[in-house]
N, CA, C and O of each residue as an XYZ file, in Angstrom:
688
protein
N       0.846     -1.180      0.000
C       0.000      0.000      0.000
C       0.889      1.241      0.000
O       1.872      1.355      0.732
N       0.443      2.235     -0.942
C       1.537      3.032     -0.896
C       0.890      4.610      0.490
O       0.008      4.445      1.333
N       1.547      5.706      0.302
C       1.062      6.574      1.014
C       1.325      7.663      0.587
O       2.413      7.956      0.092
N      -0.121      8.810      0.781
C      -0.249     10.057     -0.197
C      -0.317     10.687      0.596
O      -0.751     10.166      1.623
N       0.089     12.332      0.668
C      -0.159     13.305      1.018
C      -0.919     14.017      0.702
O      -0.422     14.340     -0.377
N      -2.202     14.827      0.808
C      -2.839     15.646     -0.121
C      -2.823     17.037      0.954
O      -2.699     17.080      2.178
N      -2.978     17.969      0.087
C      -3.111     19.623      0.759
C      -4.422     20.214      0.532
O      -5.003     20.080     -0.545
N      -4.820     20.750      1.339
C      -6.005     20.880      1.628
C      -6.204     22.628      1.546
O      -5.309     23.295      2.064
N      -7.021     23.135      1.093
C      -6.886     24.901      0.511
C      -8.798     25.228      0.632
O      -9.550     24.571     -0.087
N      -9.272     26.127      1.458
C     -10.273     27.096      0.807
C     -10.137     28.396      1.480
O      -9.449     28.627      2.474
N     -10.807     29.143      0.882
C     -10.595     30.468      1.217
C     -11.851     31.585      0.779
O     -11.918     32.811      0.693
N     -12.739     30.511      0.572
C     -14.241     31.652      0.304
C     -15.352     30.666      0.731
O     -15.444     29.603      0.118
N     -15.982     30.877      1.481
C     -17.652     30.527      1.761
C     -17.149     30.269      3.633
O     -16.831     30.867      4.661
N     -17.366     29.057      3.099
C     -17.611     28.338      4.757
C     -17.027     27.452      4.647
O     -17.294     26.257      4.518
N     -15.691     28.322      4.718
C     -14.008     27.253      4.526
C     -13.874     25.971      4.920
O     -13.650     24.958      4.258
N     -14.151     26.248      6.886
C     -14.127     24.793      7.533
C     -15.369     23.499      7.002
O     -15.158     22.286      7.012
N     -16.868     24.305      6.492
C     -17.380     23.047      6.290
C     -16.455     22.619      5.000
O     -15.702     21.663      5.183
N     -16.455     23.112      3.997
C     -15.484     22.754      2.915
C     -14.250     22.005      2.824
O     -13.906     21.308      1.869
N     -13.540     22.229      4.018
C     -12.526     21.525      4.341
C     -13.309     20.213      5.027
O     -12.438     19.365      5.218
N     -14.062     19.924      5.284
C     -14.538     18.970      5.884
C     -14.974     18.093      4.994
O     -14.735     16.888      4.922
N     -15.730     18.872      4.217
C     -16.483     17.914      3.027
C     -15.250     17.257      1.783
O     -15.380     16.083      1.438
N     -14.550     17.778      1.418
C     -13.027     17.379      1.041
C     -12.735     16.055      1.370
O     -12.713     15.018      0.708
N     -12.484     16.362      2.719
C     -11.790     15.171      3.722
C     -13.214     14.170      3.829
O     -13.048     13.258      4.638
N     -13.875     14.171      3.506
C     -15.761     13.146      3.293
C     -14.898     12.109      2.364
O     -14.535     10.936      2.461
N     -14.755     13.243      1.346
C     -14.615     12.535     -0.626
C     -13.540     11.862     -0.350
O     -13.532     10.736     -0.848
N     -12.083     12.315      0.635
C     -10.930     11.316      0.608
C     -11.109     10.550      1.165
O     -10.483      9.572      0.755
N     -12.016     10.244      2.486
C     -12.125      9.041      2.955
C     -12.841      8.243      2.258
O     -12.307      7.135      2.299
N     -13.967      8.224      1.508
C     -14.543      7.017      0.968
C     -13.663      7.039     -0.042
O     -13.705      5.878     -0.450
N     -12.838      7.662     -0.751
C     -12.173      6.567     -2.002
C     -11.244      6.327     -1.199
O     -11.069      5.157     -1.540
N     -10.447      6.504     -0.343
C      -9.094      6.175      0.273
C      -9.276      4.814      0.685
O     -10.263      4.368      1.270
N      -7.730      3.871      0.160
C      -8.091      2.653      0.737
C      -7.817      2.285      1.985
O      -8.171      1.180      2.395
N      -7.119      3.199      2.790
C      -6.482      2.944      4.173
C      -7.371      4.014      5.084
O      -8.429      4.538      4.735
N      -6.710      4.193      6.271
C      -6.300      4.958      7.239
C      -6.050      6.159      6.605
O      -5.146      6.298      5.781
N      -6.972      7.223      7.022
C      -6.692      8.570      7.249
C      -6.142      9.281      8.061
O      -6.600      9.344      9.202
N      -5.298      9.824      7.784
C      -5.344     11.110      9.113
C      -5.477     12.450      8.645
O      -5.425     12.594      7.424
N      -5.641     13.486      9.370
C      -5.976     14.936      8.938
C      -5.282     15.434     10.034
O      -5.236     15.020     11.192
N      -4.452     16.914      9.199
C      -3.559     17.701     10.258
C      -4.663     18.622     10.735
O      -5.795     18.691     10.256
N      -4.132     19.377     11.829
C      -5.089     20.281     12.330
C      -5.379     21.349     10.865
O      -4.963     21.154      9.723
N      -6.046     22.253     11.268
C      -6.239     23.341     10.603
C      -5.658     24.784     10.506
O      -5.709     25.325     11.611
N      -5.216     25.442      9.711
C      -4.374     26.841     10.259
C      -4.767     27.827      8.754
O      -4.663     27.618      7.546
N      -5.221     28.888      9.546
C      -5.641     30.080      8.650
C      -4.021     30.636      8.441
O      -3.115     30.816      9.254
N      -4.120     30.844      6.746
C      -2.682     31.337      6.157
C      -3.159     32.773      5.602
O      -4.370     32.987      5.563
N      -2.385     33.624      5.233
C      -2.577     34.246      4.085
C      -2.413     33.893      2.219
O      -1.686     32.922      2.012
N      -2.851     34.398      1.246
C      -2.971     33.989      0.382
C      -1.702     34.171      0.082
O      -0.976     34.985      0.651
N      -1.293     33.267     -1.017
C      -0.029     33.722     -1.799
C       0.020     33.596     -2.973
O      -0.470     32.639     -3.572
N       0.858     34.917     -3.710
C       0.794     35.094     -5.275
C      -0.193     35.799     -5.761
O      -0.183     36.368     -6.852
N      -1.571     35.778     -4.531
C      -2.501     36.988     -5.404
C      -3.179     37.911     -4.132
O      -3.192     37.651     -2.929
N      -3.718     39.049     -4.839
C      -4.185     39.816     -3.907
C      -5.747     39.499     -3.476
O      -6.602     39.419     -4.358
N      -6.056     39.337     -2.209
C      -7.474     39.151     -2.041
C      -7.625     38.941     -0.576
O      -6.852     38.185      0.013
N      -8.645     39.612      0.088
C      -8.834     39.562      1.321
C      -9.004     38.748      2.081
O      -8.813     38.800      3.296
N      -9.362     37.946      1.488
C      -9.942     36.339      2.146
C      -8.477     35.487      2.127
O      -7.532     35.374      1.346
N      -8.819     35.005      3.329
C      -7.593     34.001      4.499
C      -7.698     32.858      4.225
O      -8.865     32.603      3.927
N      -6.881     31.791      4.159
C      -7.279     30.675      3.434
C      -7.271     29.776      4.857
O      -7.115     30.419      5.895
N      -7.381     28.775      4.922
C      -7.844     27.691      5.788
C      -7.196     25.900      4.878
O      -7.641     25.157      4.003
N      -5.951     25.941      5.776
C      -5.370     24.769      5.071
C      -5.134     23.666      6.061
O      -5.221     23.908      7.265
N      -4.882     22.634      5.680
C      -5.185     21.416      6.500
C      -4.087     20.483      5.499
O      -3.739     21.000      4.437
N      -3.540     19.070      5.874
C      -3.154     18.060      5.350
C      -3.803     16.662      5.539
O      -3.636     16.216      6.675
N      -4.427     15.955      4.785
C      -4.415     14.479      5.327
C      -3.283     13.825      4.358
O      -2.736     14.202      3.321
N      -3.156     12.296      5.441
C      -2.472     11.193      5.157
C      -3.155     10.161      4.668
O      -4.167      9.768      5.250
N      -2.633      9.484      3.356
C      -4.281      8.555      3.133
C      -3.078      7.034      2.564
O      -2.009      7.122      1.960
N      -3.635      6.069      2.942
C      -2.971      4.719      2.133
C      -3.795      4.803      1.031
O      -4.768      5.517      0.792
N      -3.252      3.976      0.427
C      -3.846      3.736     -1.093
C      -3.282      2.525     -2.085
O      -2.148      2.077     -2.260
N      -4.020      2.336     -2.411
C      -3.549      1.068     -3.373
C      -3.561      1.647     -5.135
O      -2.976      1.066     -6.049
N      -4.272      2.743     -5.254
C      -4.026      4.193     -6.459
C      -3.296      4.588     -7.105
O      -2.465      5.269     -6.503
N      -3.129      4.502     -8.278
C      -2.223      5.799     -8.677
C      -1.914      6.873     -8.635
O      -2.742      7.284     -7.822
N      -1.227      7.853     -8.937
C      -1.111      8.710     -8.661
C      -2.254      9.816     -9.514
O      -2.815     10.841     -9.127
N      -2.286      9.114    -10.759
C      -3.375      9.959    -11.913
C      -4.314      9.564    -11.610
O      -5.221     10.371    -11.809
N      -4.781      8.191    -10.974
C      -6.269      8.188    -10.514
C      -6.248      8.983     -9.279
O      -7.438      9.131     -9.003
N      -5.603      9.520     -8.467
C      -5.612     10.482     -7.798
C      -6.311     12.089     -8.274
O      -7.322     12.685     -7.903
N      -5.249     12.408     -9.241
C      -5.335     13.337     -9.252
C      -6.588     13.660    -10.577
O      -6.904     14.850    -10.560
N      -7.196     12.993    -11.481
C      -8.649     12.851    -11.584
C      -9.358     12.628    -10.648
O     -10.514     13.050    -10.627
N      -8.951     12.075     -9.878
C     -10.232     12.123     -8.502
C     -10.471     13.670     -7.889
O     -11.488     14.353     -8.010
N      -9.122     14.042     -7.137
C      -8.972     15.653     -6.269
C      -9.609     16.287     -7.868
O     -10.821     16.108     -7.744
N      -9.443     16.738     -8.859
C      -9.823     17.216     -9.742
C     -11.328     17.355     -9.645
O     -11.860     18.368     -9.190
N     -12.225     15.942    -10.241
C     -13.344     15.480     -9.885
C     -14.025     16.437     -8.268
O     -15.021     17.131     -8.067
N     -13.308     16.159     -7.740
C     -14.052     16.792     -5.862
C     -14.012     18.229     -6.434
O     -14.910     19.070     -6.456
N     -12.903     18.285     -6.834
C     -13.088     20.076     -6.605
C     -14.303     20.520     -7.747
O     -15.208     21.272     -7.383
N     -14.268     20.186     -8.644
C     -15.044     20.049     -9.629
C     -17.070     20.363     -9.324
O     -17.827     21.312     -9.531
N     -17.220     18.988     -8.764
C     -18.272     18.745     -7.749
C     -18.823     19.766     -6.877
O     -20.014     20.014     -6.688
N     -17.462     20.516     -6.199
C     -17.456     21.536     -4.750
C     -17.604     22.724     -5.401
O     -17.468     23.668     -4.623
N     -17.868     23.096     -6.707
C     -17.952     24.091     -7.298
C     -16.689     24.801     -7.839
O     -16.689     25.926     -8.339
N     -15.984     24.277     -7.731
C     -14.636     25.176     -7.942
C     -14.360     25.048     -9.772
O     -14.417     23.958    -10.341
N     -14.124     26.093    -10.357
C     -14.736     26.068    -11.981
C     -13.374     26.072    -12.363
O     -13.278     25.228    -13.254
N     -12.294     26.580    -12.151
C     -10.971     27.021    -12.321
C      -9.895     26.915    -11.981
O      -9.767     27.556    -10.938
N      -8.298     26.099    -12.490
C      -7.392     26.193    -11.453
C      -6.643     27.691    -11.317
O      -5.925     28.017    -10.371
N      -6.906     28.360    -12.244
C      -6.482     29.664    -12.224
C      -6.896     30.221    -13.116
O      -7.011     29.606    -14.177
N      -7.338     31.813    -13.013
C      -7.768     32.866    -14.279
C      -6.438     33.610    -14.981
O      -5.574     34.348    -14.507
N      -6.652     33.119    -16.221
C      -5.418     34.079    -16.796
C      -4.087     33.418    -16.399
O      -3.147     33.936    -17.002
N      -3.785     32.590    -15.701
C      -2.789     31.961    -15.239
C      -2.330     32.674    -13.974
O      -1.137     32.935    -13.820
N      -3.135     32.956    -13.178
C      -3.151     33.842    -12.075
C      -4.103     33.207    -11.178
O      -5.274     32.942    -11.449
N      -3.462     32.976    -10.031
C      -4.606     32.449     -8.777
C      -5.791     33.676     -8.315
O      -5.715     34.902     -8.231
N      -6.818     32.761     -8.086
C      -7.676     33.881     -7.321
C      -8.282     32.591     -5.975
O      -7.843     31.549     -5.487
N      -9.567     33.495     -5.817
C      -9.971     33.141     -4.659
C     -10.799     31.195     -4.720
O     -11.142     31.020     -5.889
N     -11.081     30.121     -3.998
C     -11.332     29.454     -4.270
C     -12.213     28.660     -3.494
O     -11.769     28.905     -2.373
N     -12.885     28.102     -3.372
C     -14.222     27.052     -2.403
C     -12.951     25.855     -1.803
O     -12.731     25.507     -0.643
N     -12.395     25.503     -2.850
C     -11.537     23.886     -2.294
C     -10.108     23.894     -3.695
O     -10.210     24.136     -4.898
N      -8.825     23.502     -2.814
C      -8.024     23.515     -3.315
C      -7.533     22.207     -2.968
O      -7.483     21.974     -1.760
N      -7.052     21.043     -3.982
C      -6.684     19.929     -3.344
C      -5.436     19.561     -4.408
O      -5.489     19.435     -5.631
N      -4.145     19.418     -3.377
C      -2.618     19.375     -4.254
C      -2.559     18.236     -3.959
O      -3.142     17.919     -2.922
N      -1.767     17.061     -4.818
C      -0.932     15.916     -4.124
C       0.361     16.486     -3.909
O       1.080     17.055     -4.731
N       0.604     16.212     -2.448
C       2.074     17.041     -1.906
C       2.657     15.678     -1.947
O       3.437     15.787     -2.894
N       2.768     14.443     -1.504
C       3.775     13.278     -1.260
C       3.213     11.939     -2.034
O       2.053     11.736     -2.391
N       4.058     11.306     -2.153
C       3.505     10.082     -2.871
C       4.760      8.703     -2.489
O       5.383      8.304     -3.474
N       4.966      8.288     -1.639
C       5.767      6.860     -1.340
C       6.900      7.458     -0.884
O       7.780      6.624     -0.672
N       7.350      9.019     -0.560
C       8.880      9.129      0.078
C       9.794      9.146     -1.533
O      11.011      8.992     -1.636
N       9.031      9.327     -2.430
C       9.806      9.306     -3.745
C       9.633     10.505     -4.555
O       8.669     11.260     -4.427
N      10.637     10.681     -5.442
C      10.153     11.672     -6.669
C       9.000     11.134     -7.800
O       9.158     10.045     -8.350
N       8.052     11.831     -8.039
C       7.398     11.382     -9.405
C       7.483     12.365    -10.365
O       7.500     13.563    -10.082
N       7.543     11.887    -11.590
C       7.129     12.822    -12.646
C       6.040     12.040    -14.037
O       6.260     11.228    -14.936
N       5.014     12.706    -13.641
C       3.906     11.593    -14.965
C       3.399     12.824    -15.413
O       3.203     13.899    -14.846
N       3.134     12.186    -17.242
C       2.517     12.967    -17.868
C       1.725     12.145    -18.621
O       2.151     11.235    -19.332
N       0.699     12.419    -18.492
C      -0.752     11.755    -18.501
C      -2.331     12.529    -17.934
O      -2.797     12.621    -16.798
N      -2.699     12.859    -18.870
C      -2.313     13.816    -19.809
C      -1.454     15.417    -19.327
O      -0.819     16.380    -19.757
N      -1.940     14.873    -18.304
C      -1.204     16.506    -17.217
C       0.100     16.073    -16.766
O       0.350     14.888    -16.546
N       1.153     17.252    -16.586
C       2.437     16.936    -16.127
C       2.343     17.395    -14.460
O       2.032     18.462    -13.930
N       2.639     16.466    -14.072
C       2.410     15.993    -12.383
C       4.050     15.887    -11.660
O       5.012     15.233    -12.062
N       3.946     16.710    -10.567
C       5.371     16.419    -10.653
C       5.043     16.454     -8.344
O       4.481     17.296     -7.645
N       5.750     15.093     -7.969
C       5.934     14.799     -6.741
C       7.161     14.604     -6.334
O       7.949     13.856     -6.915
N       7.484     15.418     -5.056
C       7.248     16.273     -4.389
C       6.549     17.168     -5.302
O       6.813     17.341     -6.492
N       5.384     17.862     -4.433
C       4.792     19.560     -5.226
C       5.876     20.295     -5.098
O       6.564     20.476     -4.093
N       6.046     20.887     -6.621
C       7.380     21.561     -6.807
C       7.680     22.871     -5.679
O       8.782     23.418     -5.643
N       6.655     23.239     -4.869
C       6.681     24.285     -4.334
C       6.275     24.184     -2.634
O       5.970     25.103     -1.875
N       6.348     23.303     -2.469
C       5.844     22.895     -1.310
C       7.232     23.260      0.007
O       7.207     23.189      1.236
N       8.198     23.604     -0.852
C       9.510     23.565      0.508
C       9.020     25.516      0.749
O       9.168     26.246      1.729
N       8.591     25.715     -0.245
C       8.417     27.491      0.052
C       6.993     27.842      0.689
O       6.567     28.997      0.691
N       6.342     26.849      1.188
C       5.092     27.395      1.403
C       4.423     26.893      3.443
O       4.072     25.793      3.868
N       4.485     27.894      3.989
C       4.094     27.375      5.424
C       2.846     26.672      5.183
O       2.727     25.609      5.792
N       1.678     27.112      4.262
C       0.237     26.760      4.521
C       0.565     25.366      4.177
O      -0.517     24.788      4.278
N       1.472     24.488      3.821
C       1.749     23.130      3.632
C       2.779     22.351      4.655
O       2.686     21.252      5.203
N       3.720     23.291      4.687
C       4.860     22.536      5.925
C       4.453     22.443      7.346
O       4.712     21.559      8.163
N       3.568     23.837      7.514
C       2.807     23.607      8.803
C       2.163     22.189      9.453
O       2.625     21.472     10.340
N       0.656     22.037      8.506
C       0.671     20.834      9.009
C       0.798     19.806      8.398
O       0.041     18.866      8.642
N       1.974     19.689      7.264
C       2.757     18.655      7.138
C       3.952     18.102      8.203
O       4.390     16.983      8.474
N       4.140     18.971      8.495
C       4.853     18.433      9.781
C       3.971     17.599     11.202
O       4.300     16.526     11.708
N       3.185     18.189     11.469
C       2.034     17.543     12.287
C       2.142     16.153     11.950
O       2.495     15.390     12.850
N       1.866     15.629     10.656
C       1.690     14.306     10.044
C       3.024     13.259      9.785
O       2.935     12.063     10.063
N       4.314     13.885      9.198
C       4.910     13.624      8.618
C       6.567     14.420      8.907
O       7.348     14.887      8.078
N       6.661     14.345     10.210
C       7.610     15.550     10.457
C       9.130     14.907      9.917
O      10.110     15.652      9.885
N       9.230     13.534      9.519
C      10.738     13.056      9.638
C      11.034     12.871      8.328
O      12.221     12.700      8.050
N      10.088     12.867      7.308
C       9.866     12.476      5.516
C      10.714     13.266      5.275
O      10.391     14.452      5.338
N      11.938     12.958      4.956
C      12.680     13.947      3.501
C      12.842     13.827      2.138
O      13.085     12.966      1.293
N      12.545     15.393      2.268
C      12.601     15.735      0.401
C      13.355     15.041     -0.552
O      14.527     15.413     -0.499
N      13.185     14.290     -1.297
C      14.493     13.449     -1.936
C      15.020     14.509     -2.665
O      16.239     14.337     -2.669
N      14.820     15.219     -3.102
C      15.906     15.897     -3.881
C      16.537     17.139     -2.954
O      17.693     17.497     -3.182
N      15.880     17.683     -2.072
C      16.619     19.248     -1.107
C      17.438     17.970     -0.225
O      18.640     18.150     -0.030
N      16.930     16.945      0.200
C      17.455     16.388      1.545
C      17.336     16.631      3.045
O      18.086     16.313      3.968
N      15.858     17.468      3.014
C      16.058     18.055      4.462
C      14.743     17.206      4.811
O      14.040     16.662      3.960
N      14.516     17.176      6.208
C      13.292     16.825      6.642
C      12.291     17.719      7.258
O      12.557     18.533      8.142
N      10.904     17.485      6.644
C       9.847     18.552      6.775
C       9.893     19.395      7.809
O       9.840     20.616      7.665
N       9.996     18.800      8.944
C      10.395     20.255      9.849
C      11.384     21.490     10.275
O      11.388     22.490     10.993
N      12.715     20.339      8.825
C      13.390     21.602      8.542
C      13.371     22.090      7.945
O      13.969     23.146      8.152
N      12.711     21.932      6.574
C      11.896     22.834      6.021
C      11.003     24.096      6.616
O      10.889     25.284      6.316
N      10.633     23.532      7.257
C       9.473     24.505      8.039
C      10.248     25.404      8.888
O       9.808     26.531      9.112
N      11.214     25.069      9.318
C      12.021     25.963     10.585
C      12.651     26.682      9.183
O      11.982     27.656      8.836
N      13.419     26.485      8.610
C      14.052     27.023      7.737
C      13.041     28.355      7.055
O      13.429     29.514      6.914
N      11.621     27.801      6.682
C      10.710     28.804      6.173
C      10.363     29.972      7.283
O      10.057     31.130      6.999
N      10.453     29.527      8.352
C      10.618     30.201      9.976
C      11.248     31.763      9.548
O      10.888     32.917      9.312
N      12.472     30.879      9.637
C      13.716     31.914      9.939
C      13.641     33.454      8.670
O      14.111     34.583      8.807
N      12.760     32.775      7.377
C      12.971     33.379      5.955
C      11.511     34.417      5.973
O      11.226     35.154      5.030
N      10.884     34.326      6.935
C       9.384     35.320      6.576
C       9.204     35.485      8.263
O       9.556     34.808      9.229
N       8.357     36.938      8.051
C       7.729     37.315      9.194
C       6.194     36.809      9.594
O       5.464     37.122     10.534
N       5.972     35.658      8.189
C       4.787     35.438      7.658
C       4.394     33.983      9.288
O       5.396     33.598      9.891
N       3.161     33.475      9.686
C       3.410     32.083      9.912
C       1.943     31.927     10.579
O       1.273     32.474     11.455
N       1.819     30.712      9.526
C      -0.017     30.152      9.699
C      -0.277     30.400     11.805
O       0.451     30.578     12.782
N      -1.701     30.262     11.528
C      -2.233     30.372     12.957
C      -3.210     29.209     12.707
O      -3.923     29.024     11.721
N      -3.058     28.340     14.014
C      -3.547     27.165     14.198
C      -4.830     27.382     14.473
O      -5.044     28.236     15.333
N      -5.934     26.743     13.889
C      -7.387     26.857     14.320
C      -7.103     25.875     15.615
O      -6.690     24.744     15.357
N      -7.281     26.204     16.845
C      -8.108     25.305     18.065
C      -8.937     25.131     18.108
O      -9.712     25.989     17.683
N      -9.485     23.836     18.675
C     -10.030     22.302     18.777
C     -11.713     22.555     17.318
O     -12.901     22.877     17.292
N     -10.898     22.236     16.657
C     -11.787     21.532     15.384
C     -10.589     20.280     14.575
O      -9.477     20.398     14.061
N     -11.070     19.684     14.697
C     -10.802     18.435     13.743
C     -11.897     18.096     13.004
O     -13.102     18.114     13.259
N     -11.120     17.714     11.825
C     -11.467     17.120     10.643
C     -11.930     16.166     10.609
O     -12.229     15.663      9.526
């Protein structure tokens, strides 16, 4: 059974039910054991917009591919209303954002029909992911940087004045 990471993103309506309903759709296709990191309101990044996003991680086994994955997260968001992965090639605001961040402790690269690339190429620069990827997964290292997620995260520490705020006691 292998093991996925997915990232968890909304930032318009009624974030937490959204984040909830997300984590619904991964548990019934997931073939294992879930887990879900806490929750932590970020700011947006890359675009301007008032609204705070609300990010989360689960851990899911799977017996899946990686592209039936990511037609699936596609599919949910799809479903959840979300019409767009970006306007103009520019992020905006969104109902549900769902990344595959990890996939077996390995690099992937598939193209089918979309070019998919694991580790998420951007995931060492971003707290709304290392946050509670670390929660889940604090000892996993990056195969290609070589560091492990929480030094990542300390490292992202030291580099911004920026740093998610933990929602208390809601679980997923």
């Amino acid at each position: 059974m292998s093991t996925l990471c997915l990232g968890l993103g909304s930032n318009i309506g009624d974030r937490l039910n959204f984040l909830s309903q997300a984590v619904g759709y991964v548990r019934e296709y997931a073939d294992g054991l879930i887990e879900v990191s806490s929750v932590y309101r970020t700011q947006p990044l890359d675009f301007d917009t008032p609204n705070y996003f609300l990010n989360a991680v689960a851990l899911v086994y799977t017996e899946r591919s990686l592209i039936d994955w990511l037609y699936f997260t596609q599919k949910v968001e799809r479903e959840m209303g979300r019409t767009a992965k970006s306007v103009n090639k520019k992020y905006s605001d969104r109902i549900i954002d769902i990344d595959l961040l990890l996939y077996d402790r390995q690099e992937w690269h598939v193209c089918s029909p979309q070019t998919l690339f694991i580790p998420h190429p951007e995931m060492h620069k971003r707290a709304f992911v290392l946050y509670p990827l670390a929660e889940l997964f604090p000892d996993w290292v990056h195969p290609s940087l070589g560091y492990r997620v929480v030094e990542l995260r300390d490292t992202l520490d030291r580099l911004s004045d920026e740093r998610p705020v933990l929602i208390k006691d809601f679980s997923l």
